[in-house]
N, CA, C and O atoms as a DFTB+ gen file, in Angstrom:
516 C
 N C O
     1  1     -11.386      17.390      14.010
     2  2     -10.209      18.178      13.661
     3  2     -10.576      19.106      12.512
     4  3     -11.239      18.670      11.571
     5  1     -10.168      20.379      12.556
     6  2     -10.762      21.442      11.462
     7  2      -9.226      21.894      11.295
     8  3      -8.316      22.082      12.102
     9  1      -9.338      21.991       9.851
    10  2      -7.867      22.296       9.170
    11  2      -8.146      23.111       8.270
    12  3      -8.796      22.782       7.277
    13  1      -7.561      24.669       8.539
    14  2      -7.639      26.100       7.587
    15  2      -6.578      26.400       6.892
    16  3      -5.829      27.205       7.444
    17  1      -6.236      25.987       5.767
    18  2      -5.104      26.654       4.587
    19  2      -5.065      28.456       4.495
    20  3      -5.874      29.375       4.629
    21  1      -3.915      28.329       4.249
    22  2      -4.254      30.236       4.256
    23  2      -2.813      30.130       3.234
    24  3      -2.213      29.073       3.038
    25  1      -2.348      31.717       2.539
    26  2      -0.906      31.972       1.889
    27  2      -0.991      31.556       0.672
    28  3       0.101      31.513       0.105
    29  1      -1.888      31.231       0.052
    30  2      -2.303      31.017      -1.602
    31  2      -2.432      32.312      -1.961
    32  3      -2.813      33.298      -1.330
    33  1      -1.864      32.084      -3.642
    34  2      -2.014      33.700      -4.051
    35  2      -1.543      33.733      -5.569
    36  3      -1.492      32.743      -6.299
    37  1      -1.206      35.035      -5.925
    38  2      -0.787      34.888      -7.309
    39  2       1.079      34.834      -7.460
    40  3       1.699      35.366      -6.539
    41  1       1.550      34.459      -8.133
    42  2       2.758      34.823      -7.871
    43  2       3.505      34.239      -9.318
    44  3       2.991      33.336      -9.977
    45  1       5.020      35.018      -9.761
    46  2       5.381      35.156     -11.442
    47  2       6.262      33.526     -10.758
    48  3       6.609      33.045      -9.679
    49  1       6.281      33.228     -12.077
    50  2       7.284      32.032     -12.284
    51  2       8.739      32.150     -11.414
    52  3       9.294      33.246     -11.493
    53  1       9.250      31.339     -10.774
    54  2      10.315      31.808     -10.024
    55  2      10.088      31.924      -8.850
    56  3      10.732      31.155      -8.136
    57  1       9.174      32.833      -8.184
    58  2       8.737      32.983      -7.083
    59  2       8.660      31.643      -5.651
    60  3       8.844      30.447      -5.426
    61  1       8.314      32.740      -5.111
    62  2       8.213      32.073      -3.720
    63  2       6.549      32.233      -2.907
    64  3       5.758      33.174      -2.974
    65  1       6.468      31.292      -2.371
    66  2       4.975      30.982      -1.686
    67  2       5.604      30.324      -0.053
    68  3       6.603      29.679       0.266
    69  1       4.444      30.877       0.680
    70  2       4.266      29.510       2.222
    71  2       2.843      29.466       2.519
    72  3       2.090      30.434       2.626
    73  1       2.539      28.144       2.650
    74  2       1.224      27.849       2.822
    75  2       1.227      27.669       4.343
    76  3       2.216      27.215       4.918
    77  1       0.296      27.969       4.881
    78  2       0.185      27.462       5.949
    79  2      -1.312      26.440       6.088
    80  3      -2.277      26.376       5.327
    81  1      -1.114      25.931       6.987
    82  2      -2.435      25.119       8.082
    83  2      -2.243      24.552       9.006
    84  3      -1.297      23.848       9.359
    85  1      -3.490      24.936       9.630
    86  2      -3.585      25.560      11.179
    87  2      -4.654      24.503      11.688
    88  3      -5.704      24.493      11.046
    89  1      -4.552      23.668      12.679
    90  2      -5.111      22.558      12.652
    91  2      -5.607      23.083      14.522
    92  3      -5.037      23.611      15.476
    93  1      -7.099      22.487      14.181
    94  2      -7.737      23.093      15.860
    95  2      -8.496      21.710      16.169
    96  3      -8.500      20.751      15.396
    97  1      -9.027      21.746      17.200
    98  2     -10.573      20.568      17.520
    99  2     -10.493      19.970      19.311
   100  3      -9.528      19.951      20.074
   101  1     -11.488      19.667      19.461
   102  2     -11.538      19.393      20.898
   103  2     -10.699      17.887      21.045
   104  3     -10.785      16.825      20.429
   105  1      -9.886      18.345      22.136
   106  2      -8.963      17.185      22.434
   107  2      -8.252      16.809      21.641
   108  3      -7.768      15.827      22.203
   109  1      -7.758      16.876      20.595
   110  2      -6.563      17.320      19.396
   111  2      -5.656      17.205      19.837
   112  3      -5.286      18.188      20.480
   113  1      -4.949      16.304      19.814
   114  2      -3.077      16.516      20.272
   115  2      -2.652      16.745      18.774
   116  3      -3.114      16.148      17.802
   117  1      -1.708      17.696      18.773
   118  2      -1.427      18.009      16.809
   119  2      -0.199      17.359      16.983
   120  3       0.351      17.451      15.886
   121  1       0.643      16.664      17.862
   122  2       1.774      16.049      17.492
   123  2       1.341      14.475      17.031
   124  3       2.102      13.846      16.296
   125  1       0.263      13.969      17.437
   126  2      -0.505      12.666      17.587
   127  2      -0.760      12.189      15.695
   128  3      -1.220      11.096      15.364
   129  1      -0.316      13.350      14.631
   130  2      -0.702      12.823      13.445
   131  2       0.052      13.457      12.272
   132  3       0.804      14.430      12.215
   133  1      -0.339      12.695      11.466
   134  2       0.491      12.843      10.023
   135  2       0.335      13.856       8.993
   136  3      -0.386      13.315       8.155
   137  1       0.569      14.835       8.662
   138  2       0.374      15.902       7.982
   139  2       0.554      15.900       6.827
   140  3       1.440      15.150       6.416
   141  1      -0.218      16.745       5.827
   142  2      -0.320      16.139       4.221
   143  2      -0.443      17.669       2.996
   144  3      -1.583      17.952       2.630
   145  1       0.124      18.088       2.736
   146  2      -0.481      18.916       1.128
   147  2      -0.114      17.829       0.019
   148  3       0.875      17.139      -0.229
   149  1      -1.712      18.056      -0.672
   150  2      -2.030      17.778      -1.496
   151  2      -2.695      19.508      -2.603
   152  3      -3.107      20.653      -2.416
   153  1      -2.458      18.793      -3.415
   154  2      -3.137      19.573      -4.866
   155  2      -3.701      19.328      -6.138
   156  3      -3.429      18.269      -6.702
   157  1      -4.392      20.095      -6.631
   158  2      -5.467      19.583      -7.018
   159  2      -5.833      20.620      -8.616
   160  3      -6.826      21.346      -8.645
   161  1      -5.166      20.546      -9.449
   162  2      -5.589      21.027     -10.762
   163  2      -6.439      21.213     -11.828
   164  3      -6.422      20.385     -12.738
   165  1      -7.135      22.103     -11.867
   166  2      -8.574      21.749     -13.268
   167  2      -8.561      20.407     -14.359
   168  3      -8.024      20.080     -15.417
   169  1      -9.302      19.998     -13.587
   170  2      -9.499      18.249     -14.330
   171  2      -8.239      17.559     -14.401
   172  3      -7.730      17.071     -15.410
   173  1      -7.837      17.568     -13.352
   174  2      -7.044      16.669     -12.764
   175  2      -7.088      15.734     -11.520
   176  3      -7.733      16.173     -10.569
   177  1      -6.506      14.521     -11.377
   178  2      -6.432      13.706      -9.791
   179  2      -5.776      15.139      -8.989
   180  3      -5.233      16.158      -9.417
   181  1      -6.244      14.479      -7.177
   182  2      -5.712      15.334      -6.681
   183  2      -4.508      14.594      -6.073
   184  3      -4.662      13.478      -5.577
   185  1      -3.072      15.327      -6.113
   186  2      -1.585      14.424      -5.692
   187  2      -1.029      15.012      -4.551
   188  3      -1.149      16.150      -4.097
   189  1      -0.297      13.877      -4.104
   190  2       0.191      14.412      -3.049
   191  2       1.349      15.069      -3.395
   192  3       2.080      14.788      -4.344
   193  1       1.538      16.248      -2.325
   194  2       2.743      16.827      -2.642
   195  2       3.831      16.565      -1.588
   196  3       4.978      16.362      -1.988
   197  1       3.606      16.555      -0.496
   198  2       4.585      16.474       0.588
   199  2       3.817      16.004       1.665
   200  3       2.604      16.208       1.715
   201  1       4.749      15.075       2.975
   202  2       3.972      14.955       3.937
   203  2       4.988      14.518       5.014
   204  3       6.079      14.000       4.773
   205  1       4.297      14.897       6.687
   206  2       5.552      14.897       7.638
   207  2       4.556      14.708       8.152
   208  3       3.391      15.004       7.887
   209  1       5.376      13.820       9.483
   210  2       4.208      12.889      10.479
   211  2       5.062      13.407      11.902
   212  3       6.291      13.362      11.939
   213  1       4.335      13.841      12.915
   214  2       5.032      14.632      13.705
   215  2       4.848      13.647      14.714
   216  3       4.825      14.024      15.886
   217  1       4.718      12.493      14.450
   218  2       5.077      11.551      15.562
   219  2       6.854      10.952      15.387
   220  3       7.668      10.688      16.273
   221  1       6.966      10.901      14.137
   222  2       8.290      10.448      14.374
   223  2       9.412      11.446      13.761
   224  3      10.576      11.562      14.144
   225  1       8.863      12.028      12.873
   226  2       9.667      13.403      11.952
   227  2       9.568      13.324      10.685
   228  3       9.647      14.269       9.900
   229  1       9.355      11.969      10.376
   230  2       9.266      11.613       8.657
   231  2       8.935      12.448       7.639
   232  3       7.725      12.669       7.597
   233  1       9.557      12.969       6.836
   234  2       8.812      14.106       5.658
   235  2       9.281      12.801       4.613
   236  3      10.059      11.864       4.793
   237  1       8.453      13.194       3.475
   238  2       8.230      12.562       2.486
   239  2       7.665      14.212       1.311
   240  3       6.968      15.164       1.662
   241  1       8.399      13.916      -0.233
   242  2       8.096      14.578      -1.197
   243  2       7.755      13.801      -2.238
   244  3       8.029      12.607      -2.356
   245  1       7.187      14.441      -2.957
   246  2       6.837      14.110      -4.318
   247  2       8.114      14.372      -5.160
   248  3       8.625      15.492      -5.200
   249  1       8.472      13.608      -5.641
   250  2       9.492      13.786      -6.822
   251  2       9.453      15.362      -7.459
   252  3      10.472      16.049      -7.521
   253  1       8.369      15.742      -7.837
   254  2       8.454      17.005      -8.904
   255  2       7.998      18.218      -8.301
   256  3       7.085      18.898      -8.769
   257  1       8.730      18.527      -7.104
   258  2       8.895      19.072      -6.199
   259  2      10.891      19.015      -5.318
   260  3      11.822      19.754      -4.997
   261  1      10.485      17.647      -5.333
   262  2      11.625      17.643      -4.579
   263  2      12.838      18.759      -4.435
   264  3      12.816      19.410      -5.480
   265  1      13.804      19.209      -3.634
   266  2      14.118      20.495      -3.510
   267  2      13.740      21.649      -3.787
   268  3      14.639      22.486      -3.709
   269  1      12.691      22.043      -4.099
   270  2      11.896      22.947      -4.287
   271  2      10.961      22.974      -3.243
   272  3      10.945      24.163      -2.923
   273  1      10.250      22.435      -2.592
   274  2       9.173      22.900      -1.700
   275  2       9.595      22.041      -0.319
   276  3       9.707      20.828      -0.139
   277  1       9.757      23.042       0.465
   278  2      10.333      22.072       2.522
   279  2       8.734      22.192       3.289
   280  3       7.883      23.081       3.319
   281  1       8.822      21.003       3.789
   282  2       7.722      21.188       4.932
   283  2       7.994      21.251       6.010
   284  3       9.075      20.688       6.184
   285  1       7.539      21.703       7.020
   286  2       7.945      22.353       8.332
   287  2       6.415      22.230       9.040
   288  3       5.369      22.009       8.430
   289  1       6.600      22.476      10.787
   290  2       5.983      22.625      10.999
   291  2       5.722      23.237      12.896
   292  3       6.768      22.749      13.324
   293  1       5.335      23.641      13.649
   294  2       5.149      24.586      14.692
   295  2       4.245      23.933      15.828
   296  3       3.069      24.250      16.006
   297  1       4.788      23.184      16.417
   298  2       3.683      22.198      17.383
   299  2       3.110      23.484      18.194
   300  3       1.881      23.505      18.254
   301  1       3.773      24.541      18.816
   302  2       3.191      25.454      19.752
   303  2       2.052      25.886      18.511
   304  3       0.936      26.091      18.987
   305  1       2.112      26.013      17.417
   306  2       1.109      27.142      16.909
   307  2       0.236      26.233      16.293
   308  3      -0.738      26.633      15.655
   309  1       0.551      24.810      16.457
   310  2      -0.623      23.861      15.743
   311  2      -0.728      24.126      14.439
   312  3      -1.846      24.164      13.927
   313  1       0.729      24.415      13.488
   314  2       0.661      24.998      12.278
   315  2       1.531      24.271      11.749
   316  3       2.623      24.235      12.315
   317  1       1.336      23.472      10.519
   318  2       1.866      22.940       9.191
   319  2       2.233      23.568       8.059
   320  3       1.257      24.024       7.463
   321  1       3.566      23.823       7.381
   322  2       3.809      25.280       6.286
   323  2       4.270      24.140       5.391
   324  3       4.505      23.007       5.810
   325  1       4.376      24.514       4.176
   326  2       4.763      24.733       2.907
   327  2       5.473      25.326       2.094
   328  3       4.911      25.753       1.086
   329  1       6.884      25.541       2.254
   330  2       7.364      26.364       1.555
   331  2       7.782      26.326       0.499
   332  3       8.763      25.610       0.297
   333  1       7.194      27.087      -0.589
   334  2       7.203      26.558      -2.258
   335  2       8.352      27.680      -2.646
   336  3       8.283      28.852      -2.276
   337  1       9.788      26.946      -3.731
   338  2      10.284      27.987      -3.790
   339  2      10.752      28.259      -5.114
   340  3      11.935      28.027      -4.865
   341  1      10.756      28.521      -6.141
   342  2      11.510      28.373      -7.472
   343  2       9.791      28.058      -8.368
   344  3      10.001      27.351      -9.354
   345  1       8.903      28.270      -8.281
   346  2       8.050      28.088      -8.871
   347  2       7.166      28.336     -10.201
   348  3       6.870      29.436     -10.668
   349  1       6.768      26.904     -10.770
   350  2       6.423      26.514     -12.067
   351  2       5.320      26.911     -12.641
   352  3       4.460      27.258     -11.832
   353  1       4.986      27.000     -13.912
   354  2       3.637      27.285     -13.950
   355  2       2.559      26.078     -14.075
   356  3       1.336      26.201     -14.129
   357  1       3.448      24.678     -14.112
   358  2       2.456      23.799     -13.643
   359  2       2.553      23.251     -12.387
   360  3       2.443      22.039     -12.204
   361  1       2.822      24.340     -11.181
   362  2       2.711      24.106      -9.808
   363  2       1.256      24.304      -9.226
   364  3       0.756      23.964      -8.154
   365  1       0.793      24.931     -10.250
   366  2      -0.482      26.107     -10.433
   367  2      -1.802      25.029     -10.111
   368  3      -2.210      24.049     -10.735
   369  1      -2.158      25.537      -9.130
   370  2      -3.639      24.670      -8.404
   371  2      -4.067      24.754      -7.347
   372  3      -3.394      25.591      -6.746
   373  1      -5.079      24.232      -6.533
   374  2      -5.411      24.218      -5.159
   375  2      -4.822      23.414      -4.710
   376  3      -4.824      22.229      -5.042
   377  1      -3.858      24.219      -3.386
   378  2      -3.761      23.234      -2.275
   379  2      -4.314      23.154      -0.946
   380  3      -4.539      24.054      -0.138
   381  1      -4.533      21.618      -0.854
   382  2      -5.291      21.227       0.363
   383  2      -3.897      20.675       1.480
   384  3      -2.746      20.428       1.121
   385  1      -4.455      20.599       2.859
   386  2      -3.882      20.254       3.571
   387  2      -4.816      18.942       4.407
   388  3      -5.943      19.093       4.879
   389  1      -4.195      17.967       4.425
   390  2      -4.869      16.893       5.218
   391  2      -4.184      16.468       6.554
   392  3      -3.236      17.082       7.043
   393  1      -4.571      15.719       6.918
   394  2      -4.161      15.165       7.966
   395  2      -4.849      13.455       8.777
   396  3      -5.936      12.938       8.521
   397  1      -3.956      13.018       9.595
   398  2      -4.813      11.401      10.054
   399  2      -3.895      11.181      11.037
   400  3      -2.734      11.590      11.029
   401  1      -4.522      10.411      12.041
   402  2      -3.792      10.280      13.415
   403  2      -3.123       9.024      13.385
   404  3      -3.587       8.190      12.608
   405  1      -1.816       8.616      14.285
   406  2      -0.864       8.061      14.181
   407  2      -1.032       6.646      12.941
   408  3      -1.192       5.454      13.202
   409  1      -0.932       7.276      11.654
   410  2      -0.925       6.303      10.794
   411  2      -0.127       5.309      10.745
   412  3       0.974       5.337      11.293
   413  1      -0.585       4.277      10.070
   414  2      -0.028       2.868       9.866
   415  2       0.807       3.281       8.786
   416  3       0.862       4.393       8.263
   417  1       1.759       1.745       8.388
   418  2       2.236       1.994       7.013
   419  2       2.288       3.297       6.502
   420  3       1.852       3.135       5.363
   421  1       2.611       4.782       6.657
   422  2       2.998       5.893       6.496
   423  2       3.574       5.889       5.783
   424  3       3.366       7.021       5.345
   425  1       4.426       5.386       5.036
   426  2       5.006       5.344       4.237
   427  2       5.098       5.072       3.115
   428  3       6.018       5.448       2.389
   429  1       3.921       4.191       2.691
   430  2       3.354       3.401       1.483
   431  2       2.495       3.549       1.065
   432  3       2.086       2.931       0.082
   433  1       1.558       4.944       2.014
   434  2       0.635       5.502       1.555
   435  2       0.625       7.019       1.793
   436  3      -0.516       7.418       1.557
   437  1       1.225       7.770       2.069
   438  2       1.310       9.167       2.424
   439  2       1.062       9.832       1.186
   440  3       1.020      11.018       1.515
   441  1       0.828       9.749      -0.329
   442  2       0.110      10.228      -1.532
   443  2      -1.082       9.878      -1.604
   444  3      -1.724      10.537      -2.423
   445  1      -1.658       9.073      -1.053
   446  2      -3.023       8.641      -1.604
   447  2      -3.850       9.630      -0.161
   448  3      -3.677       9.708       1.056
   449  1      -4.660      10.167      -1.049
   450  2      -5.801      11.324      -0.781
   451  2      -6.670      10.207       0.292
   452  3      -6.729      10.694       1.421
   453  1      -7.366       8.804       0.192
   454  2      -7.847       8.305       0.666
   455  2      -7.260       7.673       2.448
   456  3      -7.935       7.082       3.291
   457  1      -5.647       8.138       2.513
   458  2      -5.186       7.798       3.704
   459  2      -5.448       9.027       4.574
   460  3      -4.672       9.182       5.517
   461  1      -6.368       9.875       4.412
   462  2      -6.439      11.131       5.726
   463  2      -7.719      11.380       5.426
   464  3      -8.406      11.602       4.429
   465  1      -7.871      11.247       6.936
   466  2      -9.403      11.859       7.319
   467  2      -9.942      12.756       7.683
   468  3     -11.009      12.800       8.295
   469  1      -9.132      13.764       7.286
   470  2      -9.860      15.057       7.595
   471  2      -8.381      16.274       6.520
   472  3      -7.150      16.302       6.519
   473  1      -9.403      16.999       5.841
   474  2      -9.225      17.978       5.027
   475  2      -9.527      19.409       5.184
   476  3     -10.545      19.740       5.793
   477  1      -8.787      20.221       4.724
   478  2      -9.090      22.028       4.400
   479  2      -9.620      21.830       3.469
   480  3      -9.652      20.821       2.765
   481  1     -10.435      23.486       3.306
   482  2     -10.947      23.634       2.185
   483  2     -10.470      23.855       1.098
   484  3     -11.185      23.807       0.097
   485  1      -8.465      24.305       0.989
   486  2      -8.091      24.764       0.114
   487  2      -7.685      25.559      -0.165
   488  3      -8.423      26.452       0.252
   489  1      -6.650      26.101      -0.818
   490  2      -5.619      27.588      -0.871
   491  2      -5.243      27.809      -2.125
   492  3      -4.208      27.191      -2.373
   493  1      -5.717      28.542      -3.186
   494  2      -4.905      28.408      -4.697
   495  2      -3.782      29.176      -4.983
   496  3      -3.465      30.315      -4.640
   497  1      -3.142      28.186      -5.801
   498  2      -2.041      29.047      -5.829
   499  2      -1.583      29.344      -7.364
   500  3      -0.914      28.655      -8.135
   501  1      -2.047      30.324      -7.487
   502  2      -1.566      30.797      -9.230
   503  2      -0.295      31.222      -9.471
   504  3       0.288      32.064      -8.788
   505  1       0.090      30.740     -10.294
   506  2       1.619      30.719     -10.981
   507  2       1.789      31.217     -12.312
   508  3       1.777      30.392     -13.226
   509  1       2.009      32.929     -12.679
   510  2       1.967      33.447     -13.678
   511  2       3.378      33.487     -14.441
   512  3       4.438      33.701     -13.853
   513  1       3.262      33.246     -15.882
   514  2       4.704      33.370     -16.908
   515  2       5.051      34.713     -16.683
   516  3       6.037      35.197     -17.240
C-alpha cells in the first residue's frame, strides 16, 4: 500500500487547510482499513490527530483538535482528507497519513504511531502569526 499526502502549505493563524491522501497498491481494497493523520513537530513525539476506519465509519479525534479539524473520506477516489479549520500556531508540523487493514481493538489504539503499517512521506503545514 503506497500512501501520498499532498495540501500542506503555509497559512496565517485562523486559516483553513485540507490534506489529502491518496492511497494505491496491488489488490488494495481502500474500504478494507483504518485511516490515520498523524503529526509530527521539531523534537517532538509524533501524535495522532484523527482517525476513521472505513470498515465501520468510526472517526476518532484528538482532543486539541476536536471541532476544529473533520475527517472525511472518498472510497471512489481512494482518498482520505483532513480538514483543518480555525488554525493554531502550534498546529504547525508534518503531517503524515497512515493506515492498517481491518484493525483490532481500533479503538484503544488509533493514536499510537506503532498500530499502522504503512505510512506517507508527509505534508507540512506551517502556521504563521
Amino acid at each position: 500500500v503506497q500512501l501520498v499526502e499532498s495540501g500542506g502549505g503555509l497559512v496565517q493563524a485562523g486559516g483553513s487547510l485540507r490534506l489529502s491522501c491518496h492511497a494505491s497498491g496491488s489488490g488494495f481494497t481502500f474500504d478494507d482499513y483504518a485511516y490515520a493523520w498523524f503529526r509530527q513537530a521539531p523534537g517532538k513525539e509524533r501524535e495522532g490527530v484523527s482517525s476513521i476506519s472505513l470498515v465501520d465509519g468510526v472517526t476518532f479525534y484528538a482532543d486539541f483538535v476536536a471541532g476544529r479539524f473533520t475527517i472525511s473520506s472518498d472510497i471512489a477516489e481512494r482518498t482520505v482528507y483532513l480538514q483543518m479549520n480555525s488554525l493554531k500556531i502550534e498546529d504547525m508540523a508534518a503531517y503524515y497519513c497512515a493506515a492498517v487493514p481491518r484493525p483490532a481493538e481500533y479503538g484503544r489504539f488509533w493514536f499510537e504511531p506503532g498500530f499502522y503499517d504503512y505510512w506517507g512521506q508527509g505534508t507540512p503545514v506551517t502556521v504563521s502569526s
